[in-house]
C-alpha positions as CSV (number, residue, x, y, z in Angstrom):
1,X,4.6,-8.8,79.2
2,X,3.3,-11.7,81.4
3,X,3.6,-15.4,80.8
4,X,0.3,-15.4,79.3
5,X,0.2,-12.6,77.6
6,X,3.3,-14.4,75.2
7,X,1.3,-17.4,75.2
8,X,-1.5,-15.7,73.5
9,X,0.7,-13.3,71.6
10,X,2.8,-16.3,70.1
11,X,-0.7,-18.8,69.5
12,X,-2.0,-15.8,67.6
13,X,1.1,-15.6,65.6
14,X,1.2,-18.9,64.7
15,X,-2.6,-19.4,64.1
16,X,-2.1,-16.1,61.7
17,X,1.0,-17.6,60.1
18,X,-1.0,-21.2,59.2
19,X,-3.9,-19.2,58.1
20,X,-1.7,-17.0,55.3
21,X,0.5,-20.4,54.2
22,X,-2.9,-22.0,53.7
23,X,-4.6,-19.2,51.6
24,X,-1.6,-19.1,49.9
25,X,-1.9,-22.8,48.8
26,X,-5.7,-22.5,48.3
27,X,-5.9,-19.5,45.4
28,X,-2.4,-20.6,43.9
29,X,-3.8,-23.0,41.7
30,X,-6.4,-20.4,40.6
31,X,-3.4,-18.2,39.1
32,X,-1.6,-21.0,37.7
33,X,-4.7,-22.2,35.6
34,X,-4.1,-18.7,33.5
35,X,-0.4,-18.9,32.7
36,X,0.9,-17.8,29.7
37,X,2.0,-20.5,28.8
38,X,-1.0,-22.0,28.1
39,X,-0.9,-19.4,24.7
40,X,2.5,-20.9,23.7
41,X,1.6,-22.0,20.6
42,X,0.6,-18.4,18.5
43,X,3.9,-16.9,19.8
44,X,5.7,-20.0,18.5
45,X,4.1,-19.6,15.6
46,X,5.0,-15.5,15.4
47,X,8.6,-16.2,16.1
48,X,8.8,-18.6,13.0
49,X,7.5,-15.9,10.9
50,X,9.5,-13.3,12.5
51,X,12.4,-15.6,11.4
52,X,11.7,-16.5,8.3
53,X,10.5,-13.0,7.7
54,X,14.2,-11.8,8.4
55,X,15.8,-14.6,7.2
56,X,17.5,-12.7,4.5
57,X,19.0,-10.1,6.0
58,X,21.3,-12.3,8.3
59,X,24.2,-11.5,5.9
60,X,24.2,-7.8,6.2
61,X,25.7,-7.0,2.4
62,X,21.4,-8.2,1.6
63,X,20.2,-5.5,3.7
64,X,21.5,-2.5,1.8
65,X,19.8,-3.3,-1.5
66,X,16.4,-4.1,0.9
């Protein structure tokens, strides 16, 4: 490869390589406005009944007669 040829080789590389980090930081904040956790609170509120559901049977001689 000549000189130039690099030179154009290693501009396009970089140009490619600022145009993927900044795509990346434009459509990130798209995904992050959907996040699970954003529905935190009904699985709270499933694990609480889960718990209290079960609550009985953390001595296991109560899960015999159950």
């Amino acid at each position: 490869m000549t000189q130039m040829t690099k030179a154009v080789h290693n501009g396009a590389i970089s140009f490619l390589s600022l145009a993927l980090s900044w795509s990346v930081v434009t459509v990130m904040p798209l995904f992050a406005q959907d996040s699970p956790h954003a529905h935190h609170a009904p699985t709270a509120k499933l694990v609480q009944d889960v718990r209290s559901a079960t609550r009985q049977f953390l001595d296991v001689n109560n899960a015999a007669p159950a």
